[in-house]
C-alpha positions in Angstrom: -168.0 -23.9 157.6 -167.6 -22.4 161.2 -164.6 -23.0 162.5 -162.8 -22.1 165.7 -158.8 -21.2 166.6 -156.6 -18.8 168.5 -156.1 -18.7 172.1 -158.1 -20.7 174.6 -160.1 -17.4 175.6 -160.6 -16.3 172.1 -162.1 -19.4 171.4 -164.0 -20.4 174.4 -165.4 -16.5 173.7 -166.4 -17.6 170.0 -168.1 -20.9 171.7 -170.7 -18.9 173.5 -171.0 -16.3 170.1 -171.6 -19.9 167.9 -174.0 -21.5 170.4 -176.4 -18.3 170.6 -176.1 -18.4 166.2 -177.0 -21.7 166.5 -180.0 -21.2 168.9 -181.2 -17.9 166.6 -181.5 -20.1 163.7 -178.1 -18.6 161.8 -177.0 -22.4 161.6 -178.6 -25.1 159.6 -180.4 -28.0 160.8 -177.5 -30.2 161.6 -173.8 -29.1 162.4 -170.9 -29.6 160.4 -169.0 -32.7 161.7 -165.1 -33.0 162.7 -164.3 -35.2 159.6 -164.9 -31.6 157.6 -162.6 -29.9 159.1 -159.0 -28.6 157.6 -156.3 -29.6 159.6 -155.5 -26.8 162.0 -159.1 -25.9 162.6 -162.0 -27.2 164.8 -165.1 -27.0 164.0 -168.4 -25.7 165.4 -170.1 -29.2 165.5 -168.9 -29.8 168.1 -169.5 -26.4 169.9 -173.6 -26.8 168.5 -174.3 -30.4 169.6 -172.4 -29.5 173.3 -174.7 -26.7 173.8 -177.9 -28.6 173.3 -176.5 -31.4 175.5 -176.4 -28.4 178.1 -179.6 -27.5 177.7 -181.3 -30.8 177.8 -179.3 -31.1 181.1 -180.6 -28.6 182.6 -184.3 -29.4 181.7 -186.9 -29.5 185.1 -188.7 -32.9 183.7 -186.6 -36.1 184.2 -188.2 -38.4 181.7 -186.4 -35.5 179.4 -183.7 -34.3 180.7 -180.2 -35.9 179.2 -177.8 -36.6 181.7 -174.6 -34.6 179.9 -174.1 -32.4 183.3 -170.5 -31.2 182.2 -171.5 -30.0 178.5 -172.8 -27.2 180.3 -168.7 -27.0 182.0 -167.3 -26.9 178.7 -168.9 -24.4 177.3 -168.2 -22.0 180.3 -171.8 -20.2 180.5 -174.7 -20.8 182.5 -177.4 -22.7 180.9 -180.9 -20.4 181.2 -183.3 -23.3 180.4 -186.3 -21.6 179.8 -184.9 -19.3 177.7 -183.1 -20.9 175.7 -186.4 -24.0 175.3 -188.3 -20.7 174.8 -186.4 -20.0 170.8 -185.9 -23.4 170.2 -190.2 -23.7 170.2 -190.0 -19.9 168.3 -188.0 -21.9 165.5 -188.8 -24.5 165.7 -185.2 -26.3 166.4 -185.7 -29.9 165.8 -182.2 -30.3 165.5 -182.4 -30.1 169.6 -185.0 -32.9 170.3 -182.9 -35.1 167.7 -179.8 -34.0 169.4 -181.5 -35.0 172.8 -182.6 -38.2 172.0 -180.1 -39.5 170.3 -177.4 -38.5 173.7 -179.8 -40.0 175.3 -180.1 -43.2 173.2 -176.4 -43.7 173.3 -176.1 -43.4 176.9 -178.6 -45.9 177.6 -176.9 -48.1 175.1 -173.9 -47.6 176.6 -174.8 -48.2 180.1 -176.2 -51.7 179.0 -173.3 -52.3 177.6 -170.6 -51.8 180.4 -172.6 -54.0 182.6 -172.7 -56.5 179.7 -169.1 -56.4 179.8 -167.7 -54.0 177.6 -164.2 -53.5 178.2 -163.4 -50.3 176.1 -165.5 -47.7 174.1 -164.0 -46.0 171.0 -165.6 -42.9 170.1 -165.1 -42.2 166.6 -165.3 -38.4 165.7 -165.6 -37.5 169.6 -165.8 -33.8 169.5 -166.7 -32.8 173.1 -168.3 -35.6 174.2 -167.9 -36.5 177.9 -168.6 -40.1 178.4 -165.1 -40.9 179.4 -165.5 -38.7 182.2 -169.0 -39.0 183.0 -168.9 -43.0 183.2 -165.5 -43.4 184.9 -166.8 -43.6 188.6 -169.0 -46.5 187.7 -167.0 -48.1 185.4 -163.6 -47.2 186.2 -161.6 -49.7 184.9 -163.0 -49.4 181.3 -161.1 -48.2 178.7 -162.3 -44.9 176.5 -160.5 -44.2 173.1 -161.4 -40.7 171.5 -161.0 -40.4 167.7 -160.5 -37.2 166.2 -158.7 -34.6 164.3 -155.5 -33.1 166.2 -156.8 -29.2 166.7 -160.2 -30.8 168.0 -158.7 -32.8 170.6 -156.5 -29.9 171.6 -159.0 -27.6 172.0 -161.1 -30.6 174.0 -158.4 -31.2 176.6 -158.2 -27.5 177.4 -161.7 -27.3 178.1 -161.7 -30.5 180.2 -158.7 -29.0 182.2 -160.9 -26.0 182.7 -163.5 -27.7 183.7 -163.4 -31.0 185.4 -159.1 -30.7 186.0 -156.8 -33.9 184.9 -159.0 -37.0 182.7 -158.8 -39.8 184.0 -156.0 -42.2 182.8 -158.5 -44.8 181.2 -159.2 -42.2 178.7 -156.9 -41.9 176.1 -156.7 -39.5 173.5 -156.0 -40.2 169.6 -155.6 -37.8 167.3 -155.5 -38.8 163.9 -155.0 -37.6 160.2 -158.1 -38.9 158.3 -156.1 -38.3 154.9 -152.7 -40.2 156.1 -153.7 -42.4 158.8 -156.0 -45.6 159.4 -158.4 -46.6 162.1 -155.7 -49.7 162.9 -153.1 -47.4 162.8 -154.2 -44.8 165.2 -156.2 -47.5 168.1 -153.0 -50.3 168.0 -150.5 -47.1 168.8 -152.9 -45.8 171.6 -153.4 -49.1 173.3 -156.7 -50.7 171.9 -157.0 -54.5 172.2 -158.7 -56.1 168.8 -160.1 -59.0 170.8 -161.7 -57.5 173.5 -165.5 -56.5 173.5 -165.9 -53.3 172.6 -168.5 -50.5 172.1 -168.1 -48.3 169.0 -169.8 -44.4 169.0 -170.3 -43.2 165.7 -172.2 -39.9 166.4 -172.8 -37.3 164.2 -170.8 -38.1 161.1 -171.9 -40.9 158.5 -173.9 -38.1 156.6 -171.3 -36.1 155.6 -168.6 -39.4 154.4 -168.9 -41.2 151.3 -170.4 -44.8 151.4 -166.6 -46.2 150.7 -165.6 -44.7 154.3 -168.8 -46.0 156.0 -168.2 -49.5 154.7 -164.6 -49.4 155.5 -165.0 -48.4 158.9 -168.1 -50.6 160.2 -165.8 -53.5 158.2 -163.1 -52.9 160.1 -165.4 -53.0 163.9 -166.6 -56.3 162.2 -163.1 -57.5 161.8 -161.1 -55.9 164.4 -163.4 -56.3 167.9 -163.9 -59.3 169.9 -167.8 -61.2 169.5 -170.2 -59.2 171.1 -168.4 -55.5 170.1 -170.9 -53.2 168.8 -171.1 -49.6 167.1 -174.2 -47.2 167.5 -174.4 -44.8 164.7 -176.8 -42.5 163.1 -177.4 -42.2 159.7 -180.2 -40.5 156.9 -182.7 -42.3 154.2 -181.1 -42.5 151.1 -184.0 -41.2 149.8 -183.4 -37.8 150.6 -179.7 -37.8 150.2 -180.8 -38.5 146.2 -182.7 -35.1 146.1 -186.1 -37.4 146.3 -188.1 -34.8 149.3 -191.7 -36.1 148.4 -192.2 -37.3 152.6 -190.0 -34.9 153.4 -190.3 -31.3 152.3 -188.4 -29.5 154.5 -185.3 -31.5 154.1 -184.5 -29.9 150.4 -183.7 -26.6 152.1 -181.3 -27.8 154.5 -179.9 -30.3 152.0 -179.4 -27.6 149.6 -178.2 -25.1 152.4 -175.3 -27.7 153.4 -174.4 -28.2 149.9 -173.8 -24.2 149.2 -171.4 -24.3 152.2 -169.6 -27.1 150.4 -170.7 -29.5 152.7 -172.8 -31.7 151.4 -174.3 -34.9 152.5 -173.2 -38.1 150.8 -174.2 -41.0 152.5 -178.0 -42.3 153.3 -179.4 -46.2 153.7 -182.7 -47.0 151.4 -185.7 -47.2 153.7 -186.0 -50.3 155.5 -182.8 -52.0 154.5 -180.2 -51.1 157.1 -180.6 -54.0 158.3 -178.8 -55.9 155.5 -176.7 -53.3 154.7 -174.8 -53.9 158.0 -175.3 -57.8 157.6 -173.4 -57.4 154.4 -170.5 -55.8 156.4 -170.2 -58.2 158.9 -172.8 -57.1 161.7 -175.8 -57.8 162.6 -178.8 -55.6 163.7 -180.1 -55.0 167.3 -182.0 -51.8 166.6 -183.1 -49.3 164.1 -184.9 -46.5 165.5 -187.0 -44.3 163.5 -187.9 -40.4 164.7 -191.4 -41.7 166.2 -189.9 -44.8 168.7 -186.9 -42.4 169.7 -189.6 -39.5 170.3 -191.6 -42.4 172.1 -188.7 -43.5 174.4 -186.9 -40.6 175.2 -188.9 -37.0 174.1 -192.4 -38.1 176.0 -192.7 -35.5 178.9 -194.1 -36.1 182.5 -197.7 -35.1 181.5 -197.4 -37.5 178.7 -196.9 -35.7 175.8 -193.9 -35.5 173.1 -191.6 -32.6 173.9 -191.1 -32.2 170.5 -190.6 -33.6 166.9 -187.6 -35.1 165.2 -187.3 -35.2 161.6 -188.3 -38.6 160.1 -184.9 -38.3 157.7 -182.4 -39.5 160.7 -182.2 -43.1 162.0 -180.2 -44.6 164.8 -178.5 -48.1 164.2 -177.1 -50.2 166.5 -175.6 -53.5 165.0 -173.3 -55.5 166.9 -170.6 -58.2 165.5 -172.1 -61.9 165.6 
């Protein structure tokens, strides 16, 4: 498990140290997520998925490039593009193309949503995500909520002060015990309004929860959000998560590698059902994207060719409540 703490120098420091690890090919193919952590410690998920958001910022080709301009900010190094593109390919990292997409993905998703009326956004498991911040001139009376544990969210605002100064005051912090407090518990005391239209970010986490805690927590956006709420998460085939690697080879090793670290993955939908998993829940599919229509729609370079691959073991949902 890498995790971070100390001072703000010592750790902004270590940030840089984890991110060039991560880009050698010392970390696995996807980070460890906040939910993981022990209390008093933050992560390096966090630290990994910012500094592929960086890079794909700083990419030359716009049908590529992400649009996460202050990842870059709170990491507190200058992004080399080419070099940094240059050992992903050596790898190959197809954590980043996934990574890439899927920020991608979710900003488009999220976009579409504000101007369909979205009120508030509650990012569950935030990390250092910056759509509060990014999406505030356009949307500035809109309402962000970020999720996550207290030593994360700590570390977060001192690298937002750093970067960007004060947050804006639509974006509210909540920092919450997984093992003591509830989702209801946390969003009622920082403000959140159960009938209003609401966008849900689940990023990054279902893998490593058990199936109990993904059911309880799309249950309660089913129950708890006004009509027309929705939740984007992403999530693996149960296939794999079963040890079955027959289409998929290469996931065994990381599988395997996770597990050793005592970080297993736990939760994966059967091919092809997601759809009526969420429906069982409460919420009703809009999309389901496998690695080649997320490769088609956001990874296809100007000169018309994929920048890259993503493993076909990750899926992105988004399902909204009827």
């Amino acid at each position: 498990m890498w995790l971070v703490r100390g001072s703000f120098a010592r750790r902004r420091a270590l940030s840089a140290k984890m991110a060039a690890l991560f880009l050698s090919g010392a970390l696995v193919m996807f980070a460890i997520p906040a939910l993981a952590v022990e209390p008093g410690m933050v992560s390096g998920t966090a630290l990994s998925t910012c500094t592929y958001r960086a890079i794909g910022a700083k990419d030359p080709d716009p049908k590529t490039r992400s649009q996460d301009y202050l990842a870059e900010k709170f990491l507190g190094r200058t992004i080399d593009f080419q070099a940094e593109i240059k050992e992903i390919m050596r790898r190959p990292r197809r954590s980043y193309f996934f990574v890439t997409a899927r920020t991608k993905h979710i900003d488009a998703l999220l976009e579409r949503e504000l101007k369909g009326g979205v009120g508030q956004v509650v990012i569950l498991g935030a990390g250092l995500d910056s759509r509060g911040i990014r999406f505030h001139a356009r949307y500035p009376k809109v309402k962000f909520f970020e999720l996550d544990l207290p030593a994360t969210q700590a570390y977060k605002r001192d690298l937002v002060e750093k970067a960007v100064g004060k947050p804006p005051a639509t974006l509210t912090f909540a920092p919450i015990d997984f093992n003591t407090q509830t989702l209801s518990q946390v969003l009622a005391a920082a403000g959140y309004d159960p009938k209003a239209k609401t966008f849900f970010i689940w990023e990054g986490v279902t893998y490593y929860i058990s199936a109990q805690a993904v059911d309880g927590t799309l249950r309660f956006i089913a129950a708890n959000s006004g009509p027309g709420s929705s939740v984007v998460f992403d999530y693996a085939l149960e296939e794999v998560i079963k040890g079955d690697s027959k289409r998929f080879p290469n996931a065994k090793y990381a599988l395997n590698w996770l597990a050793s670290m005592g970080e297993p993955w736990l939760f994966g939908i059967a091919d092809g059902q997601a759809d009526g998993y969420v429906a069982q829940r409460g919420l009703r599919a809009l999309s389901d994207l496998d690695s080649k229509e997320l490769t088609k729609r956001y990874l296809m370079t100007s000169q018309g060719q994929p920048m890259g691959s993503i493993s076909g073991i990750v899926r992105i949902m988004h399902a909204e409540v009827p």
